[in-house]
Residue, then its C-alpha position, 0 to 999 in steps of 0.5 A: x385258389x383263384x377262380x380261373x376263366x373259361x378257356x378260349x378256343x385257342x387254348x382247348x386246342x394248344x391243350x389238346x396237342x400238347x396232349x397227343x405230345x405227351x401221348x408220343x414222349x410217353x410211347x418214345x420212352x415205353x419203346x425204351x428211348x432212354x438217356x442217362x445224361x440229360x441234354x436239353x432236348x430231351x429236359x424238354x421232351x420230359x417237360x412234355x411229360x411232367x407239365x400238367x399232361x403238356x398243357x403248360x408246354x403248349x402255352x410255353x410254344x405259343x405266344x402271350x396275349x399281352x403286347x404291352x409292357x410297363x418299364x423294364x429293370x435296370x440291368x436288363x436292357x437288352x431284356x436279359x441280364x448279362x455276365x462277362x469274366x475273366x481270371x476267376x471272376x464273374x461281374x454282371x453288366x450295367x446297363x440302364x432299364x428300358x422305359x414303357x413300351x421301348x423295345x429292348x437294345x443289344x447288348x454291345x460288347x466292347x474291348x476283350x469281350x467283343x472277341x468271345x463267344x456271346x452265349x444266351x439262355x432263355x429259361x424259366x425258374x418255374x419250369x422242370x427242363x430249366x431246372x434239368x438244364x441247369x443241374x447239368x451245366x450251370x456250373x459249365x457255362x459259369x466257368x466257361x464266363x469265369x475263364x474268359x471264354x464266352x460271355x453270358x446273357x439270361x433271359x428270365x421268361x414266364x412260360x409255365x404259369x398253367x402248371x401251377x394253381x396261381x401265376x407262380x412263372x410270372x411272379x418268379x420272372x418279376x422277382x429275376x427281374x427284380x433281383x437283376x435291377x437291385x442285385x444284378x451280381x447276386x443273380x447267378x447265385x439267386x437263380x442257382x436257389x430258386x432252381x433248388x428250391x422249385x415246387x413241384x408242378x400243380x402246385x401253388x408254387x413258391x410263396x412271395x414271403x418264400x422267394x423273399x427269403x430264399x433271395x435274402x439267403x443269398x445275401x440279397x435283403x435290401x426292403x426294395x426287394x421284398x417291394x418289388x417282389x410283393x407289387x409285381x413291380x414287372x409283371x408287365x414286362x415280363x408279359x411282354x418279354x415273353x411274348x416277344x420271345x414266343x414271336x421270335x421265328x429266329x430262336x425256334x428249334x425242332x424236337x420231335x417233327x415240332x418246331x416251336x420256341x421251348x424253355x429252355x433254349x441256349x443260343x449263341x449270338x442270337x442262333x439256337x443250338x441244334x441239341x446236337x451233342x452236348x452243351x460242352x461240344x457245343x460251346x468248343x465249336 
């Protein structure tokens, strides 16, 4: 295991409140706050719980330290990945890679896809609520691209790394990165593995050998992969996507009295859902 350094100031205190966060879900649940469906809140409020006694969540609500950045993916140049769809089929959007230090572009939809909904998800393959998330209404949200409905746009982030013994988030968010650049169609169906496959918290995580494979189950095997993978070809843009995420006032939302940036989070056309209700009533609004 890798030496870690000393914490900051800043961070013995990110950890001491996620502590007194958990302390709270956890006397919430003991005065029998229960729900069978797991909505998005609260996958975050057992997020508080599951990670490392709230010290990952803490590091998911504040922003990353690194600024800079190296040259995004292709495929990504709104820094997320982005679906549309129609009569059953789902296709990604091409779109070129953001160079070293350029800010991201939105995504301009033209034709039939400018009338749908245009939805994002800011998620984390590493992290437990993502995976909750994701069990629940993945296969909604897919649909819904399928049929025409809404548009699709993912935001691979790195929020939870304290939550495992080496940087598993952001080798995770270096290989989304990478699958989006070389196999932009095989991504739905890579994330839909990694979240099936994902270890528990505390843990070293997922190997790079392991997230070769398991992408290559998919049916993604080209050797640039397994390069991209192994160098940690976007760690640098990873940083700074999720940094710039963390800063991003806009797509805060409140759980609990606390207003923060939490994984996950869904939006449409750059406003965060409300968690009022579920993900189903909030796509027929």
């Amino acid at each position: 295991m890798a030496k870690r350094p000393n914490r900051s100031q800043s961070e013995n205190r990110m950890a001491a409140e996620a502590r007194e966060a958990a302390k709270r879900t956890q006397e919430l649940a003991a005065a029998g706050l229960r729900r069978r469906r797991i909505l998005i809140s609260s996958s975050v409020a057992a997020a508080i719980v599951l990670i490392l006694g709230g010290v990952a969540l803490a590091i998911a609500l504040k922003p990353k330290d690194v600024v800079t950045t190296d040259a995004g993916p292709a495929n990504m140049a709104s820094w997320g990945i982005a679906f549309t769809g129609g009569d059953g089929e789902i296709s990604a959007v091409p779109t070129g890679a953001t160079a070293a230090t350029a800010s991201p572009t939105s995504t301009q939809w033209t034709g039939e896809d400018a009338d749908k909904k245009h939805v994002q998800l800011y998620l984390d393959w590493a992290c437990p609520a993502c995976k909750a998330f994701e069990g629940d209404n993945a296969k909604l949200l897919t649909d819904a691209v399928a049929s025409g409905e809404i548009t699709l746009e993912l935001f691979p982030l790195a929020v939870v790394d304290r939550a495992y013994t080496t940087d598993y988030a952001t080798r995770g968010a270096n290989a989304a990165a990478c699958v989006a650049d070389i196999a932009p169609d095989s991504f739905l169906d890579v994330q839909e593995r990694m979240f099936a496959a994902q270890p528990a918290e505390g843990t070293a995580g997922l190997s790079n050998d392991d997230m070769i494979r398991i992408i290559g189950e998919a049916g993604v095997t080209d050797p640039k992969l397994s390069a991209c993978i192994t160098d940690g070809t976007y760690r640098g843009w990873v940083a700074a996507a999720t940094n710039r995420v963390a800063l991003d006032e806009s797509l805060r939302t409140t759980i609990q009295g606390r207003t923060a940036f939490y994984t996950p989070t869904l939006a449409t056309d750059g406003k965060p859902w409300d968690r009022e209700g579920t993900v189903e009533d909030y796509l027929a609004r």
